[in-house]
C-alpha positions in Angstrom: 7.8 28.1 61.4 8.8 24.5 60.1 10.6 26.2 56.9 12.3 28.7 58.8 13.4 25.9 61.2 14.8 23.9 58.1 16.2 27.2 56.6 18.6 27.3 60.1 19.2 23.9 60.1 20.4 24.2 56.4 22.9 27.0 56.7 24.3 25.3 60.0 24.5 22.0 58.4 26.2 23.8 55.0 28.4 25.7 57.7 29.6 22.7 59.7 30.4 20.8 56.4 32.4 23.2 55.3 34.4 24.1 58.1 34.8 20.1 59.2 36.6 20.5 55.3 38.7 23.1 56.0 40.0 21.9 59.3 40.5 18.4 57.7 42.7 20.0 54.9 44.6 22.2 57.8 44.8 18.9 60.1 46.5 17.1 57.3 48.8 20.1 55.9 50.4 19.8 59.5 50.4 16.3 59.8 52.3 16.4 56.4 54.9 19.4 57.4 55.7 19.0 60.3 57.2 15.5 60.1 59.5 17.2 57.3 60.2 20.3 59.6 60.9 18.5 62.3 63.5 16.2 60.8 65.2 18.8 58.9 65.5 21.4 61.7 66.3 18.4 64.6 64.9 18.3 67.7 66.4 21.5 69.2 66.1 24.0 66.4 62.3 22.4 66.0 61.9 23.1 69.9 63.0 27.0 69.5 60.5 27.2 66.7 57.7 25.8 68.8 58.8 28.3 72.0 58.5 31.1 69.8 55.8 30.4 67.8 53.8 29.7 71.3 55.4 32.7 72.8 53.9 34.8 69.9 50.7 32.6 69.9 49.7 34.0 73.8 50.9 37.5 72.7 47.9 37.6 69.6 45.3 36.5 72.2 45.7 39.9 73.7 42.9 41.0 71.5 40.4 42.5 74.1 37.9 39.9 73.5 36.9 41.5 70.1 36.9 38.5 67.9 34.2 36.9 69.8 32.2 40.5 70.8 32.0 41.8 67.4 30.8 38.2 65.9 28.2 38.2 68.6 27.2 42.0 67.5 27.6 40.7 63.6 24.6 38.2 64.7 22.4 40.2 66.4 22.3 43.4 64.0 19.3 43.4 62.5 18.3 47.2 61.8 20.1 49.5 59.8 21.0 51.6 63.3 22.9 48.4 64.1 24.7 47.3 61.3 25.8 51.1 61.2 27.3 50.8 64.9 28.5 47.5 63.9 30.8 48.8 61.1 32.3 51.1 63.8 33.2 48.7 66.3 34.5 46.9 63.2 36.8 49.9 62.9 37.9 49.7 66.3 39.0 46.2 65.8 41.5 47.6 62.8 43.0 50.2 64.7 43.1 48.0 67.7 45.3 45.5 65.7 47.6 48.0 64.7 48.4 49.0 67.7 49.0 45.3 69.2 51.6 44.7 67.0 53.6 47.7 68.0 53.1 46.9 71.7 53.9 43.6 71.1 57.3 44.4 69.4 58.1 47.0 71.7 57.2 44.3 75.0 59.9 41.3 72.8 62.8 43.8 72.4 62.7 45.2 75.9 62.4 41.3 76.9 64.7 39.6 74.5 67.9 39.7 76.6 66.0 38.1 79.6 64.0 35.3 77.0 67.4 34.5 75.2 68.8 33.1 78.9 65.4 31.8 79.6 64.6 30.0 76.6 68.4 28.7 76.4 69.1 29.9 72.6 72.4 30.1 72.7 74.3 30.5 69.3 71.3 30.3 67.5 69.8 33.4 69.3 70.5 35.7 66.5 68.5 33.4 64.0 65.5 33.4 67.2 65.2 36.8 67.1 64.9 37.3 63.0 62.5 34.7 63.4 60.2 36.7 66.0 60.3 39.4 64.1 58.5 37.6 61.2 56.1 35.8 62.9 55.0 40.0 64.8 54.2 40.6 61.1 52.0 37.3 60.7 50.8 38.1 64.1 49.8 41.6 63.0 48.0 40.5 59.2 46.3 37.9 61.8 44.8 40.5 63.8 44.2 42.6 61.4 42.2 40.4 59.7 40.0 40.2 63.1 36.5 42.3 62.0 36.5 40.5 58.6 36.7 37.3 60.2 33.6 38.1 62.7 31.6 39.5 59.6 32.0 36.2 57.9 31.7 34.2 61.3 28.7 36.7 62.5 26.6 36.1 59.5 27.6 32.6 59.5 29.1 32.8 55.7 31.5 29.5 56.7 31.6 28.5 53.0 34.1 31.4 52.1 35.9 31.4 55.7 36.4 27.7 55.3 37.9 27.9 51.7 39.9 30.5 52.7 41.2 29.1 55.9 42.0 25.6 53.7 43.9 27.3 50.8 46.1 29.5 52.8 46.7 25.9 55.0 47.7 23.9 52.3 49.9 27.1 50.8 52.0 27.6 53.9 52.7 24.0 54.4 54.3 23.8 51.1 55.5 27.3 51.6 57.2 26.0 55.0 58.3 22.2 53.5 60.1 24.1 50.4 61.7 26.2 52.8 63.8 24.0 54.7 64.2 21.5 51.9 66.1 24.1 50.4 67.8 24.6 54.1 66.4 27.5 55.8 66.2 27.8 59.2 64.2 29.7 61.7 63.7 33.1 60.4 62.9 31.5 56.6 60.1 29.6 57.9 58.6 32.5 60.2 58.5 34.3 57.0 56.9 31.7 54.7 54.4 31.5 57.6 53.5 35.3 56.8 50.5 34.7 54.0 47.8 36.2 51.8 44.6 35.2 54.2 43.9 38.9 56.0 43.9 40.5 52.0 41.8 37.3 50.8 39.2 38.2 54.1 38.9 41.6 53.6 38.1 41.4 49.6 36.0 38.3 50.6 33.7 40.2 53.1 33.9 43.2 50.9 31.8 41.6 48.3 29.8 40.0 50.2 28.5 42.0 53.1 29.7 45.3 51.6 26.9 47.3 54.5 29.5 45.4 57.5 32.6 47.1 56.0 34.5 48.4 59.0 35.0 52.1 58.9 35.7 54.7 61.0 33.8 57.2 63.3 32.1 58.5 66.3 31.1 55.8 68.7 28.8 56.3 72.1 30.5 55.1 75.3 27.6 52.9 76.0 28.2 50.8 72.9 31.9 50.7 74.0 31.6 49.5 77.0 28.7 47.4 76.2 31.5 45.5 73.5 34.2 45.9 76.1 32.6 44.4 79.1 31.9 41.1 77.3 35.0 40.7 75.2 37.0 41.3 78.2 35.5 38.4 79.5 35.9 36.6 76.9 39.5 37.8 76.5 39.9 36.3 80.1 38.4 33.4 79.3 40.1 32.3 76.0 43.3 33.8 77.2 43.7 31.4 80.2 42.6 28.7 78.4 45.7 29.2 75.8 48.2 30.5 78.4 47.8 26.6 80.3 49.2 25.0 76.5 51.6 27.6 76.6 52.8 27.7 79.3 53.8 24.3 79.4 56.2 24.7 76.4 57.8 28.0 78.2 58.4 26.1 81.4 59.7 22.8 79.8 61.6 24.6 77.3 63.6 27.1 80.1 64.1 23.9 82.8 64.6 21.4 80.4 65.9 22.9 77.1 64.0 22.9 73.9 64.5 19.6 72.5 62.2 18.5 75.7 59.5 20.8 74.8 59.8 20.3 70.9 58.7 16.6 72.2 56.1 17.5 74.2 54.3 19.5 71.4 54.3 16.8 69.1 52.1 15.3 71.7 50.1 18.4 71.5 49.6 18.2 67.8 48.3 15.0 67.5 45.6 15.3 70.7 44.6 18.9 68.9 43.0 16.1 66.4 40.7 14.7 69.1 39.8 18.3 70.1 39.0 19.1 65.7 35.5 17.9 65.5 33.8 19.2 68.5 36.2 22.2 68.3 34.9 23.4 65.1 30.9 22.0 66.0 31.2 24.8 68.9 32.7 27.5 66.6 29.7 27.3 64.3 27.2 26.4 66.9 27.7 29.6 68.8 26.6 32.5 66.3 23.4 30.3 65.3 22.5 29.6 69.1 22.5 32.8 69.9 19.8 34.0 66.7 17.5 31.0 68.0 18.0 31.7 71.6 16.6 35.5 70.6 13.7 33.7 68.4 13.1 30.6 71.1 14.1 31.8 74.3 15.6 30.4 77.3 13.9 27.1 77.5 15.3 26.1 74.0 18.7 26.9 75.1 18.3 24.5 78.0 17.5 21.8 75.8 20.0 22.3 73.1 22.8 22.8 76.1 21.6 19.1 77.1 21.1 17.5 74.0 24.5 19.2 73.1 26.3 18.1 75.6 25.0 14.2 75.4 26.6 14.2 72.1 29.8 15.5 72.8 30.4 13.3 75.5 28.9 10.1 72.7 32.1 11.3 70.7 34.6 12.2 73.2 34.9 9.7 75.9 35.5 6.7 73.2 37.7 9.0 71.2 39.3 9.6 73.9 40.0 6.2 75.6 41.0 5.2 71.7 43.8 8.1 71.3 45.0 7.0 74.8 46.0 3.5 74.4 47.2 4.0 71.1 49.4 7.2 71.7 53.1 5.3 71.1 52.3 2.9 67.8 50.1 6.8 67.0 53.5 8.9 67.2 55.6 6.0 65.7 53.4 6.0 62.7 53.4 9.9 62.0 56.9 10.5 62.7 58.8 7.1 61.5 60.5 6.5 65.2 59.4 6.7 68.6 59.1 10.1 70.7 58.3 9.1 74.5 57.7 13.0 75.3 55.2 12.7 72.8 53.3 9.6 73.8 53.2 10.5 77.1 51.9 14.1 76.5 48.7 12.6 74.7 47.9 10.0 77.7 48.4 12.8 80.5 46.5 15.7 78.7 44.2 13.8 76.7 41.3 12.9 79.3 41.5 16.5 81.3 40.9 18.3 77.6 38.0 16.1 76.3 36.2 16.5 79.6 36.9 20.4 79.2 35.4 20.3 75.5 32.6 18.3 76.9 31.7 21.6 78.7 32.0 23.3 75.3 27.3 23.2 75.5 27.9 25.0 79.0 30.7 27.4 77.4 28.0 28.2 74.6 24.3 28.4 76.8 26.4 31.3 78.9 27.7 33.0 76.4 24.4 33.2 74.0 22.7 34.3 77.0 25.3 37.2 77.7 27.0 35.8 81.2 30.1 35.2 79.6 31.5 36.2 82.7 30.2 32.4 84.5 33.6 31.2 82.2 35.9 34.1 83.9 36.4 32.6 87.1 37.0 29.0 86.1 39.6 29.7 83.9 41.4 32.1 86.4 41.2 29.4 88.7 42.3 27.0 86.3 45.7 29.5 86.0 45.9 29.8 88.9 46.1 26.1 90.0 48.7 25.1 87.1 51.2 27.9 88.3 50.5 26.7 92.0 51.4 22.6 90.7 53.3 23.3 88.2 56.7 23.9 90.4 56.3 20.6 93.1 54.8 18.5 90.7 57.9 19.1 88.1 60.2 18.7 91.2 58.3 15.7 91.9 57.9 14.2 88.7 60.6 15.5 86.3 59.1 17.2 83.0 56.3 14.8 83.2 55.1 16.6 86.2 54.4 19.7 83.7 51.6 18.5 81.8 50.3 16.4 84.6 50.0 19.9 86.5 47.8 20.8 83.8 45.8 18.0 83.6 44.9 18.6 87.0 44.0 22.5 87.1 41.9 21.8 83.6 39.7 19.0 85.4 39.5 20.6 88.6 38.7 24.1 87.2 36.2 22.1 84.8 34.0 20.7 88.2 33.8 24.2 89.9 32.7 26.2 86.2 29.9 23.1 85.6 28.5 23.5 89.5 29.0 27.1 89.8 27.3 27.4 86.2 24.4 25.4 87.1 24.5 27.0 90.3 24.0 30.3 89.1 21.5 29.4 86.3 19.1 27.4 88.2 20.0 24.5 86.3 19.3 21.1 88.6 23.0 18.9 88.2 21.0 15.5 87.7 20.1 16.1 83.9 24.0 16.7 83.3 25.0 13.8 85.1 22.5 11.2 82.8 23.8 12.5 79.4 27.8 12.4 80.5 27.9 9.1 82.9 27.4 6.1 80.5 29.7 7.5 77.6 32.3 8.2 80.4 31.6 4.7 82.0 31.9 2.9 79.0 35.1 4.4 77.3 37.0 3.9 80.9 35.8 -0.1 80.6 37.0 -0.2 76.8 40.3 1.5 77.3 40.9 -1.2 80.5 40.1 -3.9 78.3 42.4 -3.1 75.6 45.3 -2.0 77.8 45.3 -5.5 78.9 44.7 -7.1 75.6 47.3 -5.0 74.1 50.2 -7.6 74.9 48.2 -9.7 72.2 47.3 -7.3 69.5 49.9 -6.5 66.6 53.0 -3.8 67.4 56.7 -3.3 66.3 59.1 -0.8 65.1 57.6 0.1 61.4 55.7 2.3 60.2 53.5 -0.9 59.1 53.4 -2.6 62.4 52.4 0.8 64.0 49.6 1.6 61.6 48.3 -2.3 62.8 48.9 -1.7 66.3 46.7 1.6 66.2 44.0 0.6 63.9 43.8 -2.9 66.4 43.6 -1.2 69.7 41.9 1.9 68.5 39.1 -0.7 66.9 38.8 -2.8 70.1 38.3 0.2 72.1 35.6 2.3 70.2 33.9 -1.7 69.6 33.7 -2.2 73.4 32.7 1.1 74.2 30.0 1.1 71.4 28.7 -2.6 72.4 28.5 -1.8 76.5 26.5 1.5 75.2 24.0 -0.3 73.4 23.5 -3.4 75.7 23.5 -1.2 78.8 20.5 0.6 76.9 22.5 3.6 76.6 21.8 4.4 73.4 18.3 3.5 72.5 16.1 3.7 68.8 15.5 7.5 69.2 19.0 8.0 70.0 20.2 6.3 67.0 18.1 7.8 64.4 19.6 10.8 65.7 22.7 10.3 65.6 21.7 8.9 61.8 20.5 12.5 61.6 23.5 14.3 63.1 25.9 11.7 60.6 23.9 13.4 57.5 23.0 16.8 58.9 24.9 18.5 62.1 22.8 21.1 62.3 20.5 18.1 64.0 21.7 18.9 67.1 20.3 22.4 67.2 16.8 21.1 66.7 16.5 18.8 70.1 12.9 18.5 70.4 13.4 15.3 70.0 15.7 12.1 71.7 18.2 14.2 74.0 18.7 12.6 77.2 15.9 10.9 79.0 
């Protein structure tokens, strides 16, 4: 039992290190290019680019819910019978893709005259439209590349995904930096963005799960619906989630003209760092809770989901509180010159999304288990409330009053999925509220105490004095927050031998027999 245990925590800890790699590299291809892309194109042009790109980006997540359904049916195939159905619903994913991308092109061209006003392209809506047209043929190799993915992902083979994922990164950044050095404009760098991954996938997974190719033929209704009831819930979930960021560059970009939302999503670009370590933790966490929540049962999940969620709050809240008072001298650093759009973005958005991925434990206990439907509601309501705010708070507050109306239906909508999840699970609150309290406590004390030292700690116009101002104030903050955690007893000896642990192995945290919260 003990050498199968290490034998999981292995693999995840081999997983999570290589992934954490990949999304490093793809971090800091983007933090590289689009600094150049953005100077080159100007803020307008660069706003367009970020409309469309979203615009597209909502349009691929209308995928059913297969990405996630088939990686959960990758995991839990076991018997030839299985992988044999499994290679079918693979199939369904190809022919699914194909016909997305057709529907999807269809849906723009009917549309386009009505987006051109909306969107305010104006002479460059010509170039807009070439543009879109390349980035349906990326969208298509992307979802194509859908039941390779959930092989690899399903089997947990993250080595090859995560190599994969970092070389085509690094290529289309120098792909899209070459391009408008040399002066292209929109519709070059949609098609630079059009890339090898989907054939280097499918060769990938052909040679190394050749038994989970996907191929064609007769499938039960059962095992249909039995894939389509969950990924539609899924596809709900995931959907609404994405359609909250997008929707915030659509609206800003059709009141307030692109440049605005070009700003905006700088700010975007630079909290989607916060949201990298956890984000990927949860991606390979998921496949491997749900094999030991079949081999352990329900009462490991409960731990894990608490032990889990102790640490993500341990990371976020101080992250958090850091990226906040350091957003300006942060923005000033990567792009050479201040962007207040930016700045503000990261403080408004910033606390309402780590609490979010601070549910990421709850997001992962209901789906292993099979409820992935305890997520639906939340994230409807969470739609639902942005549209509702979306329209007085902007009247209110100008284009600040966008992201702030998304701020608000995220943490709201957070509350009601964490009671309504416990509610419905049996799960008593008080456990939740001792592993999430002090972290949150503490990081709100450290980001006050910096704020007001901040008229003392370096700042000014340069690059130089901006990589001082944010290495000053992002220090203080994560030192106060560390120092009130340990004196307040927070964070005690078994807690810090495993977060030694978690530092040299992640896969620590899917082992929590032992620490977790008291």
């Amino acid at each position: 039992m003990a050498s199968a245990t290490h034998a999981v925590e292995s693999r995840v800890t081999r997983n999570t290190a290589s992934m954490l790699a990949a999304r490093v590299v793809m971090a800091l291809s983007g933090l590289i290019s689009v600094p150049v892309i953005y100077q080159r194109l100007g803020p307008r042009e660069f706003g367009i680019w970020v409309v469309l790109a979203g615009l597209l980006a909502m349009a691929a997540l209308i995928d059913l819910g297969l990405g996630s359904a088939l990686v959960r049916e990758v995991a839990r195939a076991e018997s030839a019978a299985d992988r044999d159905l499994v290679r079918r619903l693979l199939g369904l994913g190809l022919g699914w893709a194909v016909l997305l991308g057709l529907l999807i092109l269809g849906a723009l061209a009917a549309c386009w005259p009505w987006l051109t006003g909306l969107l305010r392209l104006g002479d460059l809506a010509d170039e807009a439209w070439q543009a879109t047209l390349w980035l349906i043929v990326g969208l298509v190799a992307g979802a194509v590349e859908l039941p390779w993915r959930a092989v690899l992902e399903g089997s947990q083979r993250y080595g090859s995904l995560a190599a994969i994922s970092a070389g085509t990164a690094i290529l289309a950044a120098a792909l899209a930096i070459l391009v408008v050095r040399l002066g292209g404009g929109l519709a070059a760098l949609a098609a630079s963005a059009a890339a090898i991954r989907t054939l280097l996938l499918a060769a990938t997974t052909h040679r190394q799960c050749p038994d989970l190719s996907p191929r064609w033929g007769r499938t039960q209704r059962a095992d249909i619906r039995r894939i389509g009831g969950y990924g539609l819930r899924v596809q709900v979930s995931s959907g609404a989630g994405m359609v909250n960021v997008e929707l915030d560059r659509l609206v800003l970009g059709g009141a307030f003209g692109p440049a605005v939302a070009g700003g905006f999503d700088l700010g975007s670009r630079l909290l989607n760092l916060l949201r990298l370590p956890p984000g990927f933790a949860l991606i390979v966490l998921f496949p491997a809770a749900v094999a030991r929540t079949v081999n352990l049962g329900t009462g490991w999940l409960d731990r894990f989901y608490l032990a889990a969620t102790r640490y993500l709050a341990l990371f976020l809240a101080p992250a958090t509180a850091a990226l906040m008072v350091s957003a300006d001298p942060l923005v000033r650093l990567w792009l050479g010159h201040q962007v207040p759009w930016a700045a503000a973005n990261i403080i408004i958005l910033a606390p309402a999304y780590a609490l979010n991925l601070i549910t990421g434990a709850a997001t992962i206990a209901a789906r292993a288990a099979g409820r992935p439907g305890l997520e639906t509601r939340y994230v409807l309501l969470s739609v639902v409330l942005n549209l509702a705010l979306t329209v007085p708070l902007l009247l209110l507050c100008g284009p600040l009053g966008v992201p702030l109306s998304t701020a608000l239906a995220v943490v709201l909508s957070t509350g009601y999925f964490l009671v309504s999840f416990h509610t419905a699970t049996t799960r008593p609150l008080a456990p939740l509220a001792r592993a999430v309290w002090p972290p949150l406590a503490a990081a709100v004390a450290a980001g006050l105490v910096t704020t007001a030292a901040s008229r003392f700690l370096p700042n000014g116009p340069g690059r130089l004095d901006a990589a001082l101002a944010v290495s000053t104030r992002a220090g203080l903050t994560l030192l106060v927050a560390g120092t009130l955690l340990a004196v307040g007893g927070h964070v005690g000896a078994s807690d810090r031998m495993r977060l030694h642990r978690l530092l040299r192995a992640p896969a620590a945290v899917l082992s929590p027999s032992t620490g977790g919260p008291r």
